[in-house]
C-alpha positions as CSV (number, residue, x, y, z in Angstrom):
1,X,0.0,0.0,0.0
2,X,1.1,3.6,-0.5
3,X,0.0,6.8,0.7
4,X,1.2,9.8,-0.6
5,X,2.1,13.6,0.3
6,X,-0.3,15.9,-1.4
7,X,1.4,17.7,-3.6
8,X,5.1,16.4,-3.3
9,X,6.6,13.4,-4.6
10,X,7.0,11.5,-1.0
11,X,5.1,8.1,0.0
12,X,5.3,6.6,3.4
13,X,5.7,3.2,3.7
14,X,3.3,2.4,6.5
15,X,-0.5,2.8,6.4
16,X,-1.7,2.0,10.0
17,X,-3.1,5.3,10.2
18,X,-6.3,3.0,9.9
19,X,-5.6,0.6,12.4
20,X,-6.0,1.8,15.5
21,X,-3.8,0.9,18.4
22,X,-5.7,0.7,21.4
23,X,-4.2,1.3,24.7
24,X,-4.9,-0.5,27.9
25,X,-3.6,0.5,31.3
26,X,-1.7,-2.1,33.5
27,X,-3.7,-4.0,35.7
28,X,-0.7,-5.8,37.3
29,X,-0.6,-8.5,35.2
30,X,-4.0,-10.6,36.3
31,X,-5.7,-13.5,34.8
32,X,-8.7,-11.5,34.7
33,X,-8.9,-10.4,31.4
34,X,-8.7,-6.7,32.0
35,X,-5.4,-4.1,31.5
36,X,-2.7,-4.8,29.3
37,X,-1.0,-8.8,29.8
38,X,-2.2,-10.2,26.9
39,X,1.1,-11.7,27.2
40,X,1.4,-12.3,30.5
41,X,4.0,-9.4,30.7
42,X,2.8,-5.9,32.6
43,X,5.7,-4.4,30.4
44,X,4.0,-5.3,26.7
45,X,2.5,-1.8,26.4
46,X,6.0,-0.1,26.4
47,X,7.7,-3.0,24.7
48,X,5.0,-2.6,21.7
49,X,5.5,1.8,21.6
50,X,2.0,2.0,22.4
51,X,2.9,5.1,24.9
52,X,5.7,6.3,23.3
53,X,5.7,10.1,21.8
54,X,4.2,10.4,18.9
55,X,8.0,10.8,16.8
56,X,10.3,8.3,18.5
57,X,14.3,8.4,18.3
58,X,14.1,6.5,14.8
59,X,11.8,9.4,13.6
60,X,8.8,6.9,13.6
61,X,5.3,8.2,13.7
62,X,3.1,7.0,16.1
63,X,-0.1,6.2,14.2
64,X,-2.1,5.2,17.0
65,X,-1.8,8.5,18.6
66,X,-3.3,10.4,15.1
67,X,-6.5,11.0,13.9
68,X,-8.0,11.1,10.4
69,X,-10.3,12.7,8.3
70,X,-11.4,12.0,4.8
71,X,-11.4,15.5,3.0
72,X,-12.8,14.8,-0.7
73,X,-12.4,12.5,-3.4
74,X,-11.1,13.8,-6.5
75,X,-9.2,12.6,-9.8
76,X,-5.4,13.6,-9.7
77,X,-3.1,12.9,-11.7
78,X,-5.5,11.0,-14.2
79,X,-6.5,8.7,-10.5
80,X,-9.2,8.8,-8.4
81,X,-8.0,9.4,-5.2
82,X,-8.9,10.3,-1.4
83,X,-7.4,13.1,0.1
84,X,-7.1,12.8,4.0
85,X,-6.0,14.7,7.0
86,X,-3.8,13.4,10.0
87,X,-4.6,15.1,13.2
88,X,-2.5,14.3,16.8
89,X,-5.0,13.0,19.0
90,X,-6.4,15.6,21.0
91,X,-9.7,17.4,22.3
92,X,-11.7,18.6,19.0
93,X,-8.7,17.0,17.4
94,X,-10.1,17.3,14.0
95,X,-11.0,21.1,14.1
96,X,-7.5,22.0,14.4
97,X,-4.9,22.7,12.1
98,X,-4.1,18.9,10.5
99,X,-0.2,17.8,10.9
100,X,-0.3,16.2,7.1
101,X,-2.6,16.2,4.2
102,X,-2.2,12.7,2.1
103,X,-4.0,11.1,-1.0
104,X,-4.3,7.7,-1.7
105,X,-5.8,5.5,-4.5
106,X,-9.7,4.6,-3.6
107,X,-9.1,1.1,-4.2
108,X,-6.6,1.4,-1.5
109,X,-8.4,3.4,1.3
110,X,-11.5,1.5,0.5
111,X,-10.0,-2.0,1.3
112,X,-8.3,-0.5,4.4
113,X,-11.7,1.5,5.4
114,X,-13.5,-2.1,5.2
115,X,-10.6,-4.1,6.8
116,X,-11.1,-1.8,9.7
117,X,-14.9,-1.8,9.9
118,X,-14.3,-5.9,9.9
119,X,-11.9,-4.6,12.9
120,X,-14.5,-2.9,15.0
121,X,-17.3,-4.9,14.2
122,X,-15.0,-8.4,15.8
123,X,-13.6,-6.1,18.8
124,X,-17.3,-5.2,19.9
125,X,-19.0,-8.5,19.1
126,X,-21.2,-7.6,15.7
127,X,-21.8,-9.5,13.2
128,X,-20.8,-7.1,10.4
129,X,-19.5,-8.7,6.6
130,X,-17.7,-6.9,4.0
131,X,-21.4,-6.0,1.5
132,X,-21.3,-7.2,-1.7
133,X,-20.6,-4.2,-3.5
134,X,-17.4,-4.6,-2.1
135,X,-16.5,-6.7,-4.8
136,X,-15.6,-3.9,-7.1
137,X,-12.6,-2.4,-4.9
138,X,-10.8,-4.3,-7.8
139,X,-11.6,-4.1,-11.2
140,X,-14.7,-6.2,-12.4
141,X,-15.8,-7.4,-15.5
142,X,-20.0,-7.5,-15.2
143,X,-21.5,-7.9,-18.7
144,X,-20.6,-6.3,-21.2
145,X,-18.6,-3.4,-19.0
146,X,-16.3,-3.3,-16.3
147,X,-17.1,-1.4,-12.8
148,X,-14.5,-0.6,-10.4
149,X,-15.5,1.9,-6.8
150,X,-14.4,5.4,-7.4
151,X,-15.2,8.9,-7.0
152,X,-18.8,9.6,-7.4
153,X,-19.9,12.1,-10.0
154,X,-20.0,14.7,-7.5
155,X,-16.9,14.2,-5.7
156,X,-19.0,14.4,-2.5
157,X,-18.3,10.6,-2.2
158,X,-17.5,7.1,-3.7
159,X,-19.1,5.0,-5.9
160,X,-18.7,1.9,-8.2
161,X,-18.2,3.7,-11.7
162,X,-18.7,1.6,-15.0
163,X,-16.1,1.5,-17.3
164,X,-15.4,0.3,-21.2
165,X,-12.1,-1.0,-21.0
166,X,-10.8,-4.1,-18.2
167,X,-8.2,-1.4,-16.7
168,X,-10.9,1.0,-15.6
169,X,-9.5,3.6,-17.5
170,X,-12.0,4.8,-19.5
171,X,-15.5,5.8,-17.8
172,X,-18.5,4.7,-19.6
173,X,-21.0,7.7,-18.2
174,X,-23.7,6.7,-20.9
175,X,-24.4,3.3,-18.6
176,X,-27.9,2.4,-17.5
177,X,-26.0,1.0,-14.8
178,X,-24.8,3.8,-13.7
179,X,-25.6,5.0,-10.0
180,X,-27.7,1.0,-9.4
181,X,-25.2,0.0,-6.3
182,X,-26.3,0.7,-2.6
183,X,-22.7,1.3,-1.3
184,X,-24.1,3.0,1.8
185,X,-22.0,0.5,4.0
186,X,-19.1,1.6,2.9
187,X,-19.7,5.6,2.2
188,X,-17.2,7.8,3.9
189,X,-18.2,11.4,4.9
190,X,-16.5,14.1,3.1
């Protein structure tokens, strides 16, 4: 996966920034399910950074003490991308002035945006499944066209866009398929 700088040439090579790390507190190492010895070791949330700073001696970033939020979804670069904030974690942490803006491919944040719904939904005991529309992260043959999920019309969203050629590279906005996929489980607020 790679996200990228808006604007600049630079990618980093990690994206947690949608897997949160959640903290526990030690609770003295007990058997009783609670605190932080998941591995029977009162030391594992310093040994796995989860309190360090949020830029550690190896210039690091911390990505479970950030915050995001999805800003638009636009075409750059001849791509449909999703341009994101990163906040620090911190009261109204997403009203302040963002540490990074990034872009990444849809394809991309939409798998990772799913993976971590899957996440929350195991964590808290749901039954939630990846909806069928997620099939068309990927491109799709269906018919006589291709779909793929992209930027919506509007930009005020995603959706899955049909397409002429297997590539998705050429948009087919003369469809009757167009706009036929409830992708309301997956729709990110912009």
């Amino acid at each position: 996966m790679r996200i990228n700088r808006l604007f600049s040439g630079l990618s980093v090579a990690v994206l947690l920034a949608f897997v949160p790390v959640i903290t526990a507190d030690d609770d003295g190492g007990g058997d009783d399910g609670g605190g932080d010895d998941a591995y029977n070791d009162g030391n594992d949330d310093a040994y796995h950074g989860y309190n360090a700073d949020d830029d550690d001696p190896d210039g690091e970033i911390n990505w479970g003490k950030k915050s995001m939020l999805p800003r638009s979804c636009i075409n750059y670069g001849g791509k449909d991308v999703i341009v994101f904030s990163m906040f620090s974690n911190s009261f109204n942490q997403c009203s302040d002035t963002p540490d990074e803006t990034y872009y990444v491919s849809v394809p991309t944040f939409t798998q990772a945006y799913i993976y971590q719904k899957e996440l929350m939904a195991e964590d808290t005991g749901d039954d939630w499944y990846a909806p069928d529309v997620s099939q068309y992260v990927n491109c799709v043959a269906y018919n006589d066209v291709y779909l793929q999920i992209a930027c919506s019309s509007n930009a005020n969203g995603i959706a899955v866009n049909v397409y002429t050629d297997n590539a998705c590279t050429k948009a087919d906005d003369d469809s009757e398929i167009n706009g036929t996929f409830d992708i309301s489980d997956i729709q990110v607020s912009f």
